[in-house]
PDB file of the backbone (N, CA, C, O) and the ligand in Angstrom, with CONECT records:
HET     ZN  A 101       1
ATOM      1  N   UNK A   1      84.194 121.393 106.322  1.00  0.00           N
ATOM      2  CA  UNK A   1      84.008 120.058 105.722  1.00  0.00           C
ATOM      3  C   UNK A   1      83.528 119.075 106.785  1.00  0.00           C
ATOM      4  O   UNK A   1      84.135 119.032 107.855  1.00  0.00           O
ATOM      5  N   UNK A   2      82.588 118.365 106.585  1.00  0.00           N
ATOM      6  CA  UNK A   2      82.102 117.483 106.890  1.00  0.00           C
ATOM      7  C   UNK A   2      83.166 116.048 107.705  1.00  0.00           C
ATOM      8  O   UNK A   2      83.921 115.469 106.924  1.00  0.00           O
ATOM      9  N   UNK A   3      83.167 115.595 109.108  1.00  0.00           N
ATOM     10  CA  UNK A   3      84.250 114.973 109.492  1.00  0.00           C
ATOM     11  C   UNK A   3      83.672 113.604 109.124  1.00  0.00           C
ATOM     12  O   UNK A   3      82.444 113.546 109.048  1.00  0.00           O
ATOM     13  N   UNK A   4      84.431 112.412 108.868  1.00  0.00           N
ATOM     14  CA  UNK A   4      84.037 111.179 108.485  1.00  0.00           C
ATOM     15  C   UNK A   4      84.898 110.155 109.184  1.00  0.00           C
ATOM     16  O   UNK A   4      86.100 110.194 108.924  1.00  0.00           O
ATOM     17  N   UNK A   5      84.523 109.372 109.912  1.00  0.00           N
ATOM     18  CA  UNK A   5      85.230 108.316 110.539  1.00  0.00           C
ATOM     19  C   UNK A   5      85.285 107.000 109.884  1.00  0.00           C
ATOM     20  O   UNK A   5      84.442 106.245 109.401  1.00  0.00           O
ATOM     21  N   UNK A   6      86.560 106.980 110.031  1.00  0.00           N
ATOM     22  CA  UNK A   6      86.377 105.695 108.995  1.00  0.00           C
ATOM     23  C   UNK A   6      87.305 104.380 110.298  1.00  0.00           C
ATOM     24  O   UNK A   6      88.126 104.535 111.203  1.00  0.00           O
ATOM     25  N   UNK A   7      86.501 103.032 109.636  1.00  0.00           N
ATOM     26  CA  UNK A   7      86.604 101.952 110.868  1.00  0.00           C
ATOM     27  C   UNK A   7      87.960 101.430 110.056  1.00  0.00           C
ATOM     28  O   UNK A   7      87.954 101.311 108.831  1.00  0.00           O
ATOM     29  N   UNK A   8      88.933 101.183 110.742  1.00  0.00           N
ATOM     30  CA  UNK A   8      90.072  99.987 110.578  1.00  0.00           C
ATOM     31  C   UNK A   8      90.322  98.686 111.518  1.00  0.00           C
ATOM     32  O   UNK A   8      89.804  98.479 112.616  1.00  0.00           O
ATOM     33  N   UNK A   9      90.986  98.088 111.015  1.00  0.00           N
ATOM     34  CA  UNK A   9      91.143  96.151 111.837  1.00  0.00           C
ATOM     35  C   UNK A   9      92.793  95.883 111.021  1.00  0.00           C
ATOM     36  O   UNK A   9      93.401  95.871 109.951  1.00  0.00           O
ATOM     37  N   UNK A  10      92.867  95.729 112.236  1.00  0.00           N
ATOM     38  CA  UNK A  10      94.707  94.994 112.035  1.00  0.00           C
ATOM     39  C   UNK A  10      93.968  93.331 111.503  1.00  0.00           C
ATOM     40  O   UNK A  10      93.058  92.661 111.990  1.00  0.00           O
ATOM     41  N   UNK A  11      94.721  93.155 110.496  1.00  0.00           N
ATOM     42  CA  UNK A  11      94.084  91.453 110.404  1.00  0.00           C
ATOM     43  C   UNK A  11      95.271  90.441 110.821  1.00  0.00           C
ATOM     44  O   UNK A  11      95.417  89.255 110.525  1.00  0.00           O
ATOM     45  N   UNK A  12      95.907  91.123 111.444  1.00  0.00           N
ATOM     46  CA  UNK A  12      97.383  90.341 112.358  1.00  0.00           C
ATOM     47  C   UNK A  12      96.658  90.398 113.877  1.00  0.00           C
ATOM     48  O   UNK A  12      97.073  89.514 114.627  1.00  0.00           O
ATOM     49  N   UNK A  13      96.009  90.969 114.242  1.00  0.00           N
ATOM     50  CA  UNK A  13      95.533  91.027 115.757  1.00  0.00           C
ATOM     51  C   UNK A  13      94.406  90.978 115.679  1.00  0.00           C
ATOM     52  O   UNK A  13      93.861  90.138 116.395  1.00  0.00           O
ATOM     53  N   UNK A  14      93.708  91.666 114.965  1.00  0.00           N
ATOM     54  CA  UNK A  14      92.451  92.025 115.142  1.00  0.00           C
ATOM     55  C   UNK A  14      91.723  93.180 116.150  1.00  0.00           C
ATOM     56  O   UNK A  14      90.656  93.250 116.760  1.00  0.00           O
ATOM     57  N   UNK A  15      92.991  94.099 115.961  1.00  0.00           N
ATOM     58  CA  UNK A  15      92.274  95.296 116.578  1.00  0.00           C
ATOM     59  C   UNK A  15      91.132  95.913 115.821  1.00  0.00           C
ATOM     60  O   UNK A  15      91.011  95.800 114.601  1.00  0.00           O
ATOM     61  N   UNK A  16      90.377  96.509 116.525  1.00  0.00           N
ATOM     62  CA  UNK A  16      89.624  97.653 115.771  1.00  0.00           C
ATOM     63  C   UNK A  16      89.774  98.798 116.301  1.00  0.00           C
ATOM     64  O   UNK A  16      89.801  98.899 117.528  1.00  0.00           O
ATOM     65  N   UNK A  17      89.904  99.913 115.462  1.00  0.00           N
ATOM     66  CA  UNK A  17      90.126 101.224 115.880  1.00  0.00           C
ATOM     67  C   UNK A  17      89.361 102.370 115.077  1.00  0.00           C
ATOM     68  O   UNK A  17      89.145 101.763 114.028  1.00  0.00           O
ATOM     69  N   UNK A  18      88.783 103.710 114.889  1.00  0.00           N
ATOM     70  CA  UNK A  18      88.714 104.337 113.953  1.00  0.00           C
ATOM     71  C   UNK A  18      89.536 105.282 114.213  1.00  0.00           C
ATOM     72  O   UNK A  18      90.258 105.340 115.208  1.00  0.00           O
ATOM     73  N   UNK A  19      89.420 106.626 112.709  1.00  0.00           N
ATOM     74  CA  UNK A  19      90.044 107.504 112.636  1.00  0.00           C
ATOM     75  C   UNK A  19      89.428 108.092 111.290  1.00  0.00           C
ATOM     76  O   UNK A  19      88.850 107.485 110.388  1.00  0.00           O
ATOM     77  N   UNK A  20      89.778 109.722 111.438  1.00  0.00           N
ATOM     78  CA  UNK A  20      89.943 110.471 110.774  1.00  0.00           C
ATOM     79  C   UNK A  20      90.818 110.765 109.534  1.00  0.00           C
ATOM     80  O   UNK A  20      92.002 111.095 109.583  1.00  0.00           O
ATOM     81  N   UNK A  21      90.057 110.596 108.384  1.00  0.00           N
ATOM     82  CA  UNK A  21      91.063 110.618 107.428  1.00  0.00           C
ATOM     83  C   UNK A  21      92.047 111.280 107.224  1.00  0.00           C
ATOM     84  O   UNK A  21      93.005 110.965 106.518  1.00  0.00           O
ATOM     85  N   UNK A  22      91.818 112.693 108.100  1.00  0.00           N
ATOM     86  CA  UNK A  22      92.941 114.084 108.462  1.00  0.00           C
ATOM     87  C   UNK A  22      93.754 113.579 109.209  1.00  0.00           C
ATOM     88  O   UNK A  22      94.565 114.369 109.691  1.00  0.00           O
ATOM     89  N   UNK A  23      93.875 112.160 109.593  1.00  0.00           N
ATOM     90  CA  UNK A  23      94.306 111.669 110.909  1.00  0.00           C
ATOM     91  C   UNK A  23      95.201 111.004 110.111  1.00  0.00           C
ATOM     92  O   UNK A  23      96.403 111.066 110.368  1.00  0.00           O
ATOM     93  N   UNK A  24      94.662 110.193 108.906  1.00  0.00           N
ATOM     94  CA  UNK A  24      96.219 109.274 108.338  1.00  0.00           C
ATOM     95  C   UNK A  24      96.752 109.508 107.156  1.00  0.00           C
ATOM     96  O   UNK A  24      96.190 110.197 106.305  1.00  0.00           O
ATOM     97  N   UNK A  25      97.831 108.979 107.009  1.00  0.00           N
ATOM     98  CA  UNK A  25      98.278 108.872 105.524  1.00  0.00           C
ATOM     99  C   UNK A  25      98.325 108.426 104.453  1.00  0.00           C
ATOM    100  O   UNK A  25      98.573 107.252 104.728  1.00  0.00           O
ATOM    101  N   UNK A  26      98.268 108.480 103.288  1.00  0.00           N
ATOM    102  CA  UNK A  26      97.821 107.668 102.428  1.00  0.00           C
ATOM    103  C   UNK A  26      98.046 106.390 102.177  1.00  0.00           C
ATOM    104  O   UNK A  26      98.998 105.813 102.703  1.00  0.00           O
ATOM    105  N   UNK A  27      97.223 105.789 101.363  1.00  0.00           N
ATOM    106  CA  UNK A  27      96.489 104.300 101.213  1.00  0.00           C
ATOM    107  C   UNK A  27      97.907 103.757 101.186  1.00  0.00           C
ATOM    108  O   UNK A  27      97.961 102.557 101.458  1.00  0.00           O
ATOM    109  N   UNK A  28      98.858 104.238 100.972  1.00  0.00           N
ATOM    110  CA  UNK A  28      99.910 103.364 100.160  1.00  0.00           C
ATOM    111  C   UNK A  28     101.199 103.087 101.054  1.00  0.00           C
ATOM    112  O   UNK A  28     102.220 102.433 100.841  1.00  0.00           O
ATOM    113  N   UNK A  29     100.723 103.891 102.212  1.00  0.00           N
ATOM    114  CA  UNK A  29     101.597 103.936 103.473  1.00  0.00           C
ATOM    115  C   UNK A  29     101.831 102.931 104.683  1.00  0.00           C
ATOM    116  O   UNK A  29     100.960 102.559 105.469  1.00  0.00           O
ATOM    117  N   UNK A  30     103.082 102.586 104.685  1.00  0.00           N
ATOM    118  CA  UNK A  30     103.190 101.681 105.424  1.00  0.00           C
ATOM    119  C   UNK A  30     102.638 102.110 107.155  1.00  0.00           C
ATOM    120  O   UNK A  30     103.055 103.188 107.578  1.00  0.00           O
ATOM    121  N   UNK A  31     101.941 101.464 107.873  1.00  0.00           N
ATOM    122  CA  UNK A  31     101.560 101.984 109.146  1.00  0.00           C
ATOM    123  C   UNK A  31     101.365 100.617 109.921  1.00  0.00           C
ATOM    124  O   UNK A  31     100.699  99.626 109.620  1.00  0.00           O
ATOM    125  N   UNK A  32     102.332 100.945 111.244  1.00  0.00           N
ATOM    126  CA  UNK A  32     102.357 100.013 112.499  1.00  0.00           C
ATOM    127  C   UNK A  32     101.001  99.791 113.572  1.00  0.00           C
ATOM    128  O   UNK A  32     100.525 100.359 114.554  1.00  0.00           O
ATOM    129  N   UNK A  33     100.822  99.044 113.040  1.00  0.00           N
ATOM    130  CA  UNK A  33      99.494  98.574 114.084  1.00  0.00           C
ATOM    131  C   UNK A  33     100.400  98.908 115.687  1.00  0.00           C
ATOM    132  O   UNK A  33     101.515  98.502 116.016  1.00  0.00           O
ATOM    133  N   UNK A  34      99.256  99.943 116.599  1.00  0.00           N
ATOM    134  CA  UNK A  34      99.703 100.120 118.007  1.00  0.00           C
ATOM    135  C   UNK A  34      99.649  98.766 119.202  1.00  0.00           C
ATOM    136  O   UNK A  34     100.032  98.663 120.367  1.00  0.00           O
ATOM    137  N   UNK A  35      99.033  97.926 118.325  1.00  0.00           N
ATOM    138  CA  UNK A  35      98.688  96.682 119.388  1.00  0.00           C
ATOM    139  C   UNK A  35     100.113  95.766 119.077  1.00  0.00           C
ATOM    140  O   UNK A  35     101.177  95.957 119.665  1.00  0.00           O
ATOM    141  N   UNK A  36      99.863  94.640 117.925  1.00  0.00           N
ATOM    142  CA  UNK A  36     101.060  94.051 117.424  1.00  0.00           C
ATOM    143  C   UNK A  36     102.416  94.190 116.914  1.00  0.00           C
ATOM    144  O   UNK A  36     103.406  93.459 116.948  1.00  0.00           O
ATOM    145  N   UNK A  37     102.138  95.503 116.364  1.00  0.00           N
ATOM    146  CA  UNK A  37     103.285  96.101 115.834  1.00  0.00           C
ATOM    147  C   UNK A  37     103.790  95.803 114.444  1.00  0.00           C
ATOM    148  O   UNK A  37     104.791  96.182 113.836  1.00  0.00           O
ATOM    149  N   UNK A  38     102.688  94.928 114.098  1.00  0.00           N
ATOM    150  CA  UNK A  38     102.747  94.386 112.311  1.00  0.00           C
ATOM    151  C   UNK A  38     102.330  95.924 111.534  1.00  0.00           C
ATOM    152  O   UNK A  38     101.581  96.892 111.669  1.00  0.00           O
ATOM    153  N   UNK A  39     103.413  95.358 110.626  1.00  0.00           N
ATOM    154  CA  UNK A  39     103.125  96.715 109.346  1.00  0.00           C
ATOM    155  C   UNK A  39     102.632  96.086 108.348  1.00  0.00           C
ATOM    156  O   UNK A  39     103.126  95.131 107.747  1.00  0.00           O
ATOM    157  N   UNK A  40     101.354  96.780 108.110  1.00  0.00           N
ATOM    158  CA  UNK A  40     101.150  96.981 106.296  1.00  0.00           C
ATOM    159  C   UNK A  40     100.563  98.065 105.813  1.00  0.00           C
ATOM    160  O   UNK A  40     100.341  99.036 106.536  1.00  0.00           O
ATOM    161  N   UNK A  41     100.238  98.031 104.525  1.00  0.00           N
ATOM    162  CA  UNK A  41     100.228  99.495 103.663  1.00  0.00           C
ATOM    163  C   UNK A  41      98.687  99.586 104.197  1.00  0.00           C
ATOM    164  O   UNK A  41      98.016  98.602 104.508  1.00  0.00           O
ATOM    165  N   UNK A  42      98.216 101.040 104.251  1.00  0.00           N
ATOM    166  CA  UNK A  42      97.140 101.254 105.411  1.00  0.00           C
ATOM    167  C   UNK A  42      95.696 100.681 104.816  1.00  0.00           C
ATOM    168  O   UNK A  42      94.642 100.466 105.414  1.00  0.00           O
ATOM    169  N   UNK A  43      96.076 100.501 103.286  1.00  0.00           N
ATOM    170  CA  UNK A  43      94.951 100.173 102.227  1.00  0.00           C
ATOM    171  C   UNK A  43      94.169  98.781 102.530  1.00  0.00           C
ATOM    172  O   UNK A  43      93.018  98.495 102.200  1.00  0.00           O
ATOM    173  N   UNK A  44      95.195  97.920 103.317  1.00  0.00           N
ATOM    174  CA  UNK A  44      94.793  96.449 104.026  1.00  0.00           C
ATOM    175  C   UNK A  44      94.311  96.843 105.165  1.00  0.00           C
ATOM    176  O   UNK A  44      93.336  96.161 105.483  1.00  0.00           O
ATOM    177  N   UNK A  45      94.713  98.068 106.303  1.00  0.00           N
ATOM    178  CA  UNK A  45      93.612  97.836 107.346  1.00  0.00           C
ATOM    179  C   UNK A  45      92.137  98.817 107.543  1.00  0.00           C
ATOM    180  O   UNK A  45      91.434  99.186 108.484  1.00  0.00           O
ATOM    181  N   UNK A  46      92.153  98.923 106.534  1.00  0.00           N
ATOM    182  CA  UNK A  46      90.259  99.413 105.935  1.00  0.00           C
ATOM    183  C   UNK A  46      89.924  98.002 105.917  1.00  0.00           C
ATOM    184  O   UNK A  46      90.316  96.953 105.407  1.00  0.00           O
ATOM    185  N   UNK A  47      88.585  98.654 107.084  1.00  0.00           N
ATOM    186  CA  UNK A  47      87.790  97.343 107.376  1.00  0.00           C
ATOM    187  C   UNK A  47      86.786  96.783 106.530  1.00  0.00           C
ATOM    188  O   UNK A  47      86.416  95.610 106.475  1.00  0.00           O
ATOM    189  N   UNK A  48      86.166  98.334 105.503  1.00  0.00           N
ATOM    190  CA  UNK A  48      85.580  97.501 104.255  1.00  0.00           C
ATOM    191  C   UNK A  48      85.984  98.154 103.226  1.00  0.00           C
ATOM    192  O   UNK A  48      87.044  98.775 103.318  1.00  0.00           O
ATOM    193  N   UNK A  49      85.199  98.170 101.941  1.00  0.00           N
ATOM    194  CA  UNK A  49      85.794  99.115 100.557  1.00  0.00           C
ATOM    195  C   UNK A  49      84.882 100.388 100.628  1.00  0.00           C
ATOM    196  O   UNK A  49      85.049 101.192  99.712  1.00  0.00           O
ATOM    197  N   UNK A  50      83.910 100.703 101.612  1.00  0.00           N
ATOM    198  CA  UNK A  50      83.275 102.010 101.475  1.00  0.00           C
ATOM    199  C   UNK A  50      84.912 102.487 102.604  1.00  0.00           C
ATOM    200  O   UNK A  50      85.501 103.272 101.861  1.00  0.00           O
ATOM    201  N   UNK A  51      85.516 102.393 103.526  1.00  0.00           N
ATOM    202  CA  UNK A  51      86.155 102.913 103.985  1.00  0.00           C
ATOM    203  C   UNK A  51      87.545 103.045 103.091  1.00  0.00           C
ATOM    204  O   UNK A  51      88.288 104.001 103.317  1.00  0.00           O
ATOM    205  N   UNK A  52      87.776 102.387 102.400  1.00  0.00           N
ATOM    206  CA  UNK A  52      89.074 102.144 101.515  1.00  0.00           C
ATOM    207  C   UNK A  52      88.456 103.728 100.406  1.00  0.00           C
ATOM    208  O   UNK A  52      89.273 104.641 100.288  1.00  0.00           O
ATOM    209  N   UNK A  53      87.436 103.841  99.894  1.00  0.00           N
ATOM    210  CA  UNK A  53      86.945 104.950  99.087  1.00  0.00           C
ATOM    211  C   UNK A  53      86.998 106.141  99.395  1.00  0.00           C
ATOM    212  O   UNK A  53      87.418 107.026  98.649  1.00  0.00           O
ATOM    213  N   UNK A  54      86.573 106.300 100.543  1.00  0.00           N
ATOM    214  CA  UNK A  54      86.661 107.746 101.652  1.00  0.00           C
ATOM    215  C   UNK A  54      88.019 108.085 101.663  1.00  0.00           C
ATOM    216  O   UNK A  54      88.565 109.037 101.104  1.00  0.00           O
ATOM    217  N   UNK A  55      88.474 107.259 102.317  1.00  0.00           N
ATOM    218  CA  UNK A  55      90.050 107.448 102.549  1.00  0.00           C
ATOM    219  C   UNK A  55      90.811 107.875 101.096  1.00  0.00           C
ATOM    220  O   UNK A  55      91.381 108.966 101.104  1.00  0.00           O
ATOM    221  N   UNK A  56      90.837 107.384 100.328  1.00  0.00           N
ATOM    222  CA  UNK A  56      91.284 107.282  98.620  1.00  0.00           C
ATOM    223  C   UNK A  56      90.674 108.748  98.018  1.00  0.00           C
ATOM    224  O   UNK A  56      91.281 109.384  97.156  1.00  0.00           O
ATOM    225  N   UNK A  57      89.743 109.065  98.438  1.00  0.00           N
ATOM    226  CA  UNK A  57      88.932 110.356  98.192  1.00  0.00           C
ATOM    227  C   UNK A  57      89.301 111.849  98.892  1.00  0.00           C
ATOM    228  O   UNK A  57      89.163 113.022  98.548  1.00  0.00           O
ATOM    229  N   UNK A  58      89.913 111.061 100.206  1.00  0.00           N
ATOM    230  CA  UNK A  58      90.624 112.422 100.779  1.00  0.00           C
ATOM    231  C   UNK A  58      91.825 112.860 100.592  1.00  0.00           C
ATOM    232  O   UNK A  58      92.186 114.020 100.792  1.00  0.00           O
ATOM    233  N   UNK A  59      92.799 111.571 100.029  1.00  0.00           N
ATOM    234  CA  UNK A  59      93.854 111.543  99.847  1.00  0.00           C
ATOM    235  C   UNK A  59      94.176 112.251  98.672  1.00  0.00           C
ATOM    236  O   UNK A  59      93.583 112.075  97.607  1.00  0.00           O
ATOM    237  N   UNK A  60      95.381 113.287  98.890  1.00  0.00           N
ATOM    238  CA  UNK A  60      95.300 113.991  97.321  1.00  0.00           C
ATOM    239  C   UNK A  60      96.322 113.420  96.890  1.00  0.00           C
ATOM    240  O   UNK A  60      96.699 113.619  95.735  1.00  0.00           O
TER     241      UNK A  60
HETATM  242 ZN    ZN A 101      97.703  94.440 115.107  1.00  0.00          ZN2+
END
């Protein structure tokens, strides 16, 4: 399968980071930004809605 990187942004810091959708957990999952340490569900730090789709698409 084809690997796809998808871009994320803490909107508490404003990190940017990518990753592998094999890499996270689903949309609905709470996940700690490594910079600030703010949590939200991972569906807020997709940086646009083509990355929110991918992700949603890999997720079973
Ligand atoms: Zn952050």
């Amino acid at each position: 399968m084809q690997e796809a990187w998808l871009q994320l942004r803490c909107p508490d810091c404003d990190k940017h980071w990518e990753a592998t959708p094999t890499d996270l957990p689903s949309p609905e999952t709470a996940f700690s930004c490594d910079e600030c340490g703010g949590e939200r569900p991972l569906s807020e730090l997709m940086k646009t809605k083509r990355d929110l789709e991918l992700l949603r698409s890999f997720g079973q």
